[in-house]
N, C-alpha and C positions, 0 to 999 in steps of 0.2 A: 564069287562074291561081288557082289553089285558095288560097281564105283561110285562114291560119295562125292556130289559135287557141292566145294567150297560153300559154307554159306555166304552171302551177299552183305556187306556189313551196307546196312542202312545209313543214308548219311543225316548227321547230327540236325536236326531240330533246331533253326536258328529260335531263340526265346526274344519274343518282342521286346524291345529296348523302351523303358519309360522315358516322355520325352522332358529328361529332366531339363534340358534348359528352358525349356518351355514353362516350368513349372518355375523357376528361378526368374524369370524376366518378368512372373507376374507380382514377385512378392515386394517390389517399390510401389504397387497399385495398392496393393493391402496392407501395406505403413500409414501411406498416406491417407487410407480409408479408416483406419485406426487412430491414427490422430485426429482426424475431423469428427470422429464419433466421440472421441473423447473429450474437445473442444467446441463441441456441435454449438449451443450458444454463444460461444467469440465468433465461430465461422459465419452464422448466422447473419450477426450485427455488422460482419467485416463485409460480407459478399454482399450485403444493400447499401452498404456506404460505397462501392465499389463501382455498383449500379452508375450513381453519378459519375464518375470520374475524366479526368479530360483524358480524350482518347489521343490526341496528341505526344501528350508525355506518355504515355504507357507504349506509343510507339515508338519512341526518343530508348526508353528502357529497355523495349526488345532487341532495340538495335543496338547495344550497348549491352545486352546480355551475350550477342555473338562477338562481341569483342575481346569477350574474357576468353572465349576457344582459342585466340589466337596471339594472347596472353599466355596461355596454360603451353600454346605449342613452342611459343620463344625460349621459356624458361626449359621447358627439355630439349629444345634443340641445344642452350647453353651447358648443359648441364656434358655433354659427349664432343670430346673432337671432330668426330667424324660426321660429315653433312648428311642429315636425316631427310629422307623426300618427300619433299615438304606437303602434298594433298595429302599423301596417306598419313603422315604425322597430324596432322589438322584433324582427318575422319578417327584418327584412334586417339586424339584427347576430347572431339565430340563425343564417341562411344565409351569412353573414361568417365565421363562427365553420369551418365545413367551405371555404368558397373557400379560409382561408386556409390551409388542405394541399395547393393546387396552386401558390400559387406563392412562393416565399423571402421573406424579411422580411416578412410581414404584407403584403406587397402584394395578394395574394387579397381578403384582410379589406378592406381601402383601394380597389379597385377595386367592391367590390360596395359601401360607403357613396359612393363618387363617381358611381356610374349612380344609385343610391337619391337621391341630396342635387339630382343634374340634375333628374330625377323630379319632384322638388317645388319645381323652378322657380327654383332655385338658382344662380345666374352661375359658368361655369366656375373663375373667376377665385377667385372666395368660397367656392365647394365643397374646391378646392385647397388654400385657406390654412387653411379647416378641419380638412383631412385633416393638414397639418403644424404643425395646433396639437394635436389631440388626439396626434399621438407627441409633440410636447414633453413635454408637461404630464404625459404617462402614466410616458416616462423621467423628468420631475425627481420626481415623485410615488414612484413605485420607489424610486430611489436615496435621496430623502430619508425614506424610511420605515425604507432599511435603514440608513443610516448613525443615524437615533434608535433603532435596535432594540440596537444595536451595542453603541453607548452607555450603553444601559439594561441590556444585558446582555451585556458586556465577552468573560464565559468563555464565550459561545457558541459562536465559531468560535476555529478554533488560528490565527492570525492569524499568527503567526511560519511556520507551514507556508504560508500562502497568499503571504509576500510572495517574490517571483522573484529568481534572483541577479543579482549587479551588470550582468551581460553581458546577459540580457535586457531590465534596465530601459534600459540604454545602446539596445539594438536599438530597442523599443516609440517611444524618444524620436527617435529619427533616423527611423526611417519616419512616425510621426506629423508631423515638422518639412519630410519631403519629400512629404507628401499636401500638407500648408495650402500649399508654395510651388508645388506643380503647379497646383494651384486656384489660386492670386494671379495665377501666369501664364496662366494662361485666361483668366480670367477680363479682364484686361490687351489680353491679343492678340485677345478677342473682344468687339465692342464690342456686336452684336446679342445676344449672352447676358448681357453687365452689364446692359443694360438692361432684357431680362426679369426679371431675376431681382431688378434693385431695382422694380420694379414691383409683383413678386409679393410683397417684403418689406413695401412701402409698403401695401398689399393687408391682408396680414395683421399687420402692428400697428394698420391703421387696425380690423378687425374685433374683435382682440384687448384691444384700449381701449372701443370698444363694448360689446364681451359684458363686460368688467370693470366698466361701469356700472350693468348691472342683476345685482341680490343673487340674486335664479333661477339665471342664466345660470353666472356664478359659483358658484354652489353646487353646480350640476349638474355643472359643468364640474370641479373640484377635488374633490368629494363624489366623484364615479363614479369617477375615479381615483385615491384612494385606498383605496377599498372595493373598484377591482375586485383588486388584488395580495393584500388582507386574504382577501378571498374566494378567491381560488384556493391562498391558502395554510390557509383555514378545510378546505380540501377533503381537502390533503395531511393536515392534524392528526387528519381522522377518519379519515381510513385505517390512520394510525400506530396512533389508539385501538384501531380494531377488531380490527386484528394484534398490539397490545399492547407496541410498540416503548417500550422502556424509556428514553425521551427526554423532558427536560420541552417541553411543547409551544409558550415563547417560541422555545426553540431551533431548532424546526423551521417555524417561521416565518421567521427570520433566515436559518436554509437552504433553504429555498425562494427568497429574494428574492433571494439572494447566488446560485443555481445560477440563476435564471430571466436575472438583469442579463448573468451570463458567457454565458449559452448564444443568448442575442441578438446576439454578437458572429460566432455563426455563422449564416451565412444559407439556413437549411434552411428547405424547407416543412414550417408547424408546426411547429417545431422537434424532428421527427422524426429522430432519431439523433444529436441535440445536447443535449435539455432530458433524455434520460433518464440517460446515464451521468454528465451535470452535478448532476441531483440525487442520486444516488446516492453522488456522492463527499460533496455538503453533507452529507445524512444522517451519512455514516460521519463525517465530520469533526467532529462535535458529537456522536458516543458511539455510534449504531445497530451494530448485526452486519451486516455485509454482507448477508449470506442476507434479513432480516428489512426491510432495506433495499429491498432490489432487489424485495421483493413490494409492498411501500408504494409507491414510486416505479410500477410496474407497475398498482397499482389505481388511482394517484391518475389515471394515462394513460388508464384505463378509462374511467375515468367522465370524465373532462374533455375526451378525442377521442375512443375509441374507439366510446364509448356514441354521443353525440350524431353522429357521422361520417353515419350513413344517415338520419335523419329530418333532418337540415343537409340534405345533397343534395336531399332533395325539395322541401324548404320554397324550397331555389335555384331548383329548376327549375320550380315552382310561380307563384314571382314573375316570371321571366322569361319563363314563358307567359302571365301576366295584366298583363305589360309594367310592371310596380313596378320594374322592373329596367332 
């Protein structure tokens, strides 16, 4: 009988890999091509008012939009005891800066400092409590900047326009009163989640008490977050200058903080078709023309996403081929 030789197992057919990041880095280009199509006549009337603009200030604002990277890297370096190195902390909240147009609330941003903070050896656990110290401190920071802006400068905004009628504050209070009891009750009915999540709190005030003992930490930590809102509203004031918007420029600081806090409550990536007709109404509400508005708002988008959107991308995919990421 004739010997049977083994068949030969063929080896597996690697199947072409879609390049989905690639498909992923293009979709901040088609937000913002969706917004403009959707806006097409304000973008219109903004980009020839823009035409004029003193190129000066607009370079005063670019330089001043790279401020806030190093703003965003203070407050996470405050945010962890242990000294983070510092170029690559800088390239991965430049490359945060574009994540975060892929995904809603700042998650993008928050995902690319959480593979950065594992990177450098950091305990799941600690990176974590990190990430949801630097949103406190950035929200209490915000808010208490605007409520002393306010204060300091009363006729800013028309306050009487901004408060809501009785039927909505009535709504806002009963759906707020039915989130904290849906959470109570989870929270209740699930005992493997109470227990993570007081872990994760025990976590982070044990960090939160640390990093408050040392005067660096703390410094970095409450210094970056209040410089970085100062700075992206230093960015808005030169655009206003350079277009010439007849506004004094505390006021458009207070509108900016006041459109940025509201349009956080919409969870768009980058706050692409949320932060722009937010500011556009703060502007008008503190004296701008419409027209004159909507090009300010328009540049200050320029230079703070638009500009930086395709060298972000690279510096992402840069990192995550040299595994920083």
């Amino acid at each position: 009988m004739p010997e049977t030789l083994p068949l030969r197992r063929q080896p597996p057919t690697r199947l072409r890999r879609l390049p989905v990041r690639q498909i992923i880095c293009l979709v901040p280009f088609a937000l913002v091509a969706l917004w403009a199509a959707n806006n097409w006549s304000l973008v219109a009337s903004g980009v020839s008012r823009l035409g004029g603009a003193d190129i000066g200030w607009l370079l005063m604002g670019a330089a001043t939009t790279g401020m806030c990277w190093v703003a965003a890297s203070c407050v996470r370096q405050g945010t962890v005891v242990e000294r983070l190195p510092v170029a690559r902390l800088l390239a991965s909240q430049f490359a945060a800066g574009a994540a975060n147009h892929l995904l809603p609330a700042g998650l993008g941003a928050h995902v690319v400092t959480l593979r950065f903070m594992r990177g450098c050896g950091i305990p799941l656990d600690r990176s974590t409590a990190a990430l949801a110290l630097y949103s406190l401190v950035e929200a209490v920071a915000r808010i208490g900047l605007l409520l002393a802006l306010v204060l300091a400068f009363p006729d800013a905004l028309r306050l009487n326009e901004l408060v809501p009628p009785g039927r909505a504050v009535l709504t806002a209070l009963v759906v707020t009163v039915a989130v904290i009891a849906v959470a109570a009750i989870t929270l209740a009915a699930i005992p493997r989640l109470r227990r993570f999540i007081a872990g994760f709190l025990r976590t982070a005030l044990t960090d939160a008490r640390a990093l408050h003992k040392r005067p660096s930490r703390a410094l970095a930590l409450w210094g970056g977050a209040l410089a970085f809102p100062l700075l992206q509203a230093g960015v808005l004031v030169c655009v206003a200058l350079a277009l010439g918007l007849p506004v004094w420029w505390p006021h458009i600081v207070v509108a900016y903080l006041a459109a940025s806090i509201a349009a956080g409550f919409i969870p768009a990536p980058g706050g692409i078709g949320s932060v722009e007709p937010a500011l556009a109404v703060a502007l008008v509400m503190v004296g701008a023309p419409l027209v004159v508005a909507t090009a300010t708002v328009l540049g200050f988008r320029f230079l703070t996403v638009w500009l930086p959107l395709l060298p972000g991308v690279a510096v992402l995919a840069a990192l995550v081929r040299w595994r920083v990421l």
